[in-house]
C-alpha positions in Angstrom: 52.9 97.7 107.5 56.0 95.9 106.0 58.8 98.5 104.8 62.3 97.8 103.4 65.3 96.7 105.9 68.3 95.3 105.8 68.8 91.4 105.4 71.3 89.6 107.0 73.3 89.4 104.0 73.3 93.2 103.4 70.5 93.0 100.7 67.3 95.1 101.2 64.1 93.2 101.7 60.6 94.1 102.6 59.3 93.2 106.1 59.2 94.6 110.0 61.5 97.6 110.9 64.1 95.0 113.4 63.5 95.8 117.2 64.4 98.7 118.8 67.3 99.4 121.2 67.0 100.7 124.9 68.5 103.8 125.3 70.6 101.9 128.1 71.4 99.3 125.2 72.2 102.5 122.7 74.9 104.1 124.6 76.7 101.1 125.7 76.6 100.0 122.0 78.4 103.4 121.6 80.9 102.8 123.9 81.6 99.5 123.1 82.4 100.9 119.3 84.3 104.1 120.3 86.7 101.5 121.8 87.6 100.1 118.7 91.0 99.9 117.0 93.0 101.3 120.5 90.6 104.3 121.1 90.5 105.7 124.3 87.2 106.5 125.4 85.2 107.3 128.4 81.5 109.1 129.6 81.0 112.1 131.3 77.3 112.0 131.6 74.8 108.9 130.6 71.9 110.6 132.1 70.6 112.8 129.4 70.9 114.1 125.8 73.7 114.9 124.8 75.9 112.3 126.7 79.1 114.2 126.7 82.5 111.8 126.8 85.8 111.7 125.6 87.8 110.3 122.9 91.7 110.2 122.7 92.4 110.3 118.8 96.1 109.6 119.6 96.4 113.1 118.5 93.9 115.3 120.5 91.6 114.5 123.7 88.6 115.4 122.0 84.9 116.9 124.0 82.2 114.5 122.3 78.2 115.7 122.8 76.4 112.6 121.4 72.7 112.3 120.6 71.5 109.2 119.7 68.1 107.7 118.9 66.7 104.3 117.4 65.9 104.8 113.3 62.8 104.2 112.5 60.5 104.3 109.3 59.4 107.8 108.3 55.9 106.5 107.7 55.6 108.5 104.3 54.9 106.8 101.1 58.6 106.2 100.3 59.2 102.5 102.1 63.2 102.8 102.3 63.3 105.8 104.0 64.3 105.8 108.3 64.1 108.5 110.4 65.3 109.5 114.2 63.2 112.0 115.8 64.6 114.8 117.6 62.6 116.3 120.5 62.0 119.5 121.0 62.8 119.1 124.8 66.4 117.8 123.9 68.9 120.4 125.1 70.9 122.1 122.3 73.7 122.4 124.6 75.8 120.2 122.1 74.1 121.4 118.8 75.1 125.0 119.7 78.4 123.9 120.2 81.1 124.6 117.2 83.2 122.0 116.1 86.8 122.0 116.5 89.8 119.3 116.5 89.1 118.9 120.5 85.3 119.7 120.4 82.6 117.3 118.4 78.4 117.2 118.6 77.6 114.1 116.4 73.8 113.1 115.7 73.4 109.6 115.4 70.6 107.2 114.3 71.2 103.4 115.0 70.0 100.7 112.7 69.5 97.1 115.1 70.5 95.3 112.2 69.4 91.4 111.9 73.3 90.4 111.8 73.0 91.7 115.4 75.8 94.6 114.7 73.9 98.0 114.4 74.8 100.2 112.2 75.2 104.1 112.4 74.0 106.9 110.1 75.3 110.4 111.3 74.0 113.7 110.6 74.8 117.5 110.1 74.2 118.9 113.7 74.5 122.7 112.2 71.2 122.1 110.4 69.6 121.0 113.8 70.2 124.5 115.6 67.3 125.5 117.4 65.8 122.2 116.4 61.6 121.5 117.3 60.2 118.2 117.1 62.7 117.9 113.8 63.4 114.5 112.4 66.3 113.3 110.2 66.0 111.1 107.3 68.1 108.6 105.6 68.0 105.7 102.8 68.1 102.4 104.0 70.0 101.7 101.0 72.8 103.9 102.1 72.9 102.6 105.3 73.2 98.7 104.0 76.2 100.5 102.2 77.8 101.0 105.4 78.0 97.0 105.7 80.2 96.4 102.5 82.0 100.5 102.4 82.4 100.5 105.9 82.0 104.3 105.9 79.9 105.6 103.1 78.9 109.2 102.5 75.6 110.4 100.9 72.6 113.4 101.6 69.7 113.6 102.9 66.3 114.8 100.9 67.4 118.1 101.8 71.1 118.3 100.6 72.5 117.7 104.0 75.4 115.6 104.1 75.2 112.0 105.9 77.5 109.9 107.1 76.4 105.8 107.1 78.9 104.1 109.3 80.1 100.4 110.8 80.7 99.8 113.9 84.3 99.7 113.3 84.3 103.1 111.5 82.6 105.5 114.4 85.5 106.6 116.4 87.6 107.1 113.3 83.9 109.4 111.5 84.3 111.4 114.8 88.2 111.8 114.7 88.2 113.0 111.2 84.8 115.2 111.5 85.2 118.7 110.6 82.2 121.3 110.4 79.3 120.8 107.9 79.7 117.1 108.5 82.9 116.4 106.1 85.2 114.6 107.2 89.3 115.1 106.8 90.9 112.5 104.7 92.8 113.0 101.4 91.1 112.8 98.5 91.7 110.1 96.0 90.5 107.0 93.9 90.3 104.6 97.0 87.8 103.4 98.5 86.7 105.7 101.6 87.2 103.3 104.3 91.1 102.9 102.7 91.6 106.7 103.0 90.6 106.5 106.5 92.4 104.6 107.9 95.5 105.7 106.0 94.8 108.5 107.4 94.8 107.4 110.8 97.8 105.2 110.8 99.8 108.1 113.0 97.3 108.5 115.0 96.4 105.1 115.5 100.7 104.2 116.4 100.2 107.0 119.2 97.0 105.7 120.5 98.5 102.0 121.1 101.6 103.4 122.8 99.1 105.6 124.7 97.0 102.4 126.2 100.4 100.7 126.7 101.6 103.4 129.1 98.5 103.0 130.9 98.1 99.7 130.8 101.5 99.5 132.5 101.0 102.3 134.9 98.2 100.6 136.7 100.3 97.7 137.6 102.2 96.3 140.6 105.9 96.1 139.9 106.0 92.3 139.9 103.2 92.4 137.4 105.0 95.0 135.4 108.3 92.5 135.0 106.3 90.3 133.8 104.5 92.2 131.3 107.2 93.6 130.2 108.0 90.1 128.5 105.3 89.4 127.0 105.6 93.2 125.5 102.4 95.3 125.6 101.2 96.5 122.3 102.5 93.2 120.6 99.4 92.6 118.6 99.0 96.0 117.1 103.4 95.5 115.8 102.2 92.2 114.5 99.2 93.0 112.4 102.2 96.0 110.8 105.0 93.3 110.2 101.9 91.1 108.5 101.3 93.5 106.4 104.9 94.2 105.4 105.5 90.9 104.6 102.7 89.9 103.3 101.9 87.6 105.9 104.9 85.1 105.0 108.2 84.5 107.2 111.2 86.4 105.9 113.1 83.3 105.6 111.0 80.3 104.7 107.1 79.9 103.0 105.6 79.7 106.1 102.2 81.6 105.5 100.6 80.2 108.6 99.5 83.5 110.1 99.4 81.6 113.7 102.7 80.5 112.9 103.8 83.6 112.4 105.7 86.0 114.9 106.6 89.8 115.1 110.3 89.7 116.4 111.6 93.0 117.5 115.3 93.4 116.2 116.2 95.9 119.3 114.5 93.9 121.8 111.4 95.1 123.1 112.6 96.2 126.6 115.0 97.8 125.4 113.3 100.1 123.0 111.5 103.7 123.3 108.0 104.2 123.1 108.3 104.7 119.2 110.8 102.1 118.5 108.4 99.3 120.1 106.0 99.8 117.2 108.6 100.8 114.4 107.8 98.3 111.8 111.1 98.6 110.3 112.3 97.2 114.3 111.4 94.3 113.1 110.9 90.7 111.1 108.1 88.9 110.4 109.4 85.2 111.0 108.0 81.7 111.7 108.3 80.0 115.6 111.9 77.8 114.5 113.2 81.3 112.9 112.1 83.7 115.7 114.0 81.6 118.5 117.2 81.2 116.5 117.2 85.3 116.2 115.9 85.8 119.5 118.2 83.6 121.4 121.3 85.6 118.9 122.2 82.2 117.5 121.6 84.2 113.5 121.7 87.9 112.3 122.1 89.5 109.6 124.7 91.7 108.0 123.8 95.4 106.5 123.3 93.8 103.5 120.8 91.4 104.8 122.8 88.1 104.6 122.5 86.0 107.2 125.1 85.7 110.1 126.0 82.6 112.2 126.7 82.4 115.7 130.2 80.1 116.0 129.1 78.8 119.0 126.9 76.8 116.6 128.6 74.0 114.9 128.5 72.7 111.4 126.6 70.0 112.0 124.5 71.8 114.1 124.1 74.5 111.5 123.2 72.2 109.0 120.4 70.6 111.4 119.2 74.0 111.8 118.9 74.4 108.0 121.1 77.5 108.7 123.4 76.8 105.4 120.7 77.6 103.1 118.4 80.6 104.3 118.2 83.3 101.8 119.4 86.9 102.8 116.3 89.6 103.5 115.8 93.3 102.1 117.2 95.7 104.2 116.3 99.3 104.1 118.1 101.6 105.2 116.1 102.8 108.5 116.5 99.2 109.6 120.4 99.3 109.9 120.4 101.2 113.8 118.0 98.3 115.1 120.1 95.9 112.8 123.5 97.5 114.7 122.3 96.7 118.1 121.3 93.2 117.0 124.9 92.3 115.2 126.4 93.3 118.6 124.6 90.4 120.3 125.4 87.7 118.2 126.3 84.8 120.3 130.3 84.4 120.4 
């Protein structure tokens, strides 16, 4: 019997529910996604329901209890509606289990979508206490929002608040989940998914200089030197100087993102934990821009005009195209890194 599913295109079409996952195939699908955007996360127990692990926020180590099971149609007359099935052998260990900042039961139903990403709905587990052979229901509909919203809240036919979720929004569901299946994010006219992750930018800074420390931690000292140069965490300082400058260099129209480089002011090595990822530490600038300030050959002056080294001469200069940059915006919680920068220009 044909019942309506996601297309690959995120439109709903009639046809075969998609395949099934193993439960082997459901939890490391889990994993795999609670690892997103610098999450920390690691199992305690695979074995049985509920696997128990733990997610690092940035914030809080929090307890997860997870049950998860394939959706499936509900077999009733209405074709868009899924279902997981909750057993009544499944311990309720995790269901009885308040939730707290450090301490989360989610209930989750996987979609094997055809685009080969599944997709998550997440349910109410304080409705489930003392659960027998109980199912869970959900829209297809409102899961295909999950593709375009990223996160997308609706209810079930009982009132019951659901979660529909992408990959790239589970840790961040979980991290934010609060009891009666709300979730903590300011309100607003935004789209969800915006909230969220506004919400999580704090969170998210601490989680990178988290996976840094341990990233470093686990290395020879040799190894360490040298990945200290290449400055661990680089990517996630990037993506904010991108943003800030709107993915152009500060000095020229280079728009070329892989042109483009994150170039700390107070060098990298030199920096704490939270200067390494201040964005206002540093310029977004293109590959001939970034080695003129790297090397201390140009700085700028507190109010943003550029500064020569005199070990440059004018013909040099003017080969450099040094004569005619424009001066940058300088607020004022850039001037410290800008200090320490002004004291290394080349003399």
């Amino acid at each position: 019997m044909p019942y309506n599913q996601i297309a690959a295109n995120g439109t709903i079409v009639f046809g075969a529910n998609p395949p099934t996952l193993s439960a082997v195939a459901i939890k490391k699908q889990i994993e795999t996604d609670l690892r997103r955007n610098d999450y920390i996360f690691k199992w305690n127990s695979r074995r049985s329901q509920p696997y128990s692990g733990v997610l690092d926020d940035g914030d809080n180590q929090i307890d997860v209890y997870i049950y998860a099971w394939n959706m499936t149609p509900a077999y009733r007359s209405n074709p868009s509606e899924k279902r997981i099935q909750i057993p009544a052998s499944v311990d309720n260990i995790g269901i009885n289990r308040p939730i707290t900042s450090t301490q989360k039961t989610i209930i989750l139903g996987l979609y094997n979508s055809v685009s080969g990403t599944p997709l998550y709905a997440a349910w109410d587990p304080s409705v489930n206490v003392g659960h027998g052979q109980k199912s869970c229901y959900v829209q297809i509909e409102d899961v295909a929002r999950a593709i375009t919203d990223g996160i997308y809240q609706t209810t079930d036919r009982n009132g019951a608040s659901i979660f529909t979720i992408a990959p790239d929004f589970l840790s961040d569901y979980i991290s934010s989940l609060q009891p009666g299946n709300t979730i903590n994010v300011p309100a607003g006219s935004a789209p969800l998914k915006s909230r969220v992750r506004a919400a999580d930018t704090a969170k998210h800074k601490k989680r990178v200089l988290k996976s840094v420390k341990v990233k470093i931690a686990s290395l020879s000292s040799t190894e360490q030197k040298a990945v200290t140069k290449v400055r661990v965490g680089q990517g996630y300082f990037r993506d904010l100087l991108i943003d800030k400058y709107s993915c152009k260099c500060a000095l020229c129209n280079i728009s070329t993102k892989y042109m483009l480089t994150a170039s700390h002011i107070k060098e990298w090595v030199s920096s704490t934990d939270y200067e390494k990822l201040d964005e206002n530490n540093g310029l977004l600038l293109c590959a001939h821009h970034d080695a003129l300030f790297d090397k201390h050959l140009i700085t700028f002056d507190n109010s943003g005009n550029v500064q020569i080294s005199p070990t440059l001469s004018a013909q040099e200069q003017l080969d450099l195209g040094l004569t005619t940059l424009p001066s940058i915006t300088v607020t004022p919680e850039m001037l410290p890194y800008l200090a320490v920068h002004q004291s290394k220009l080349r003399r």
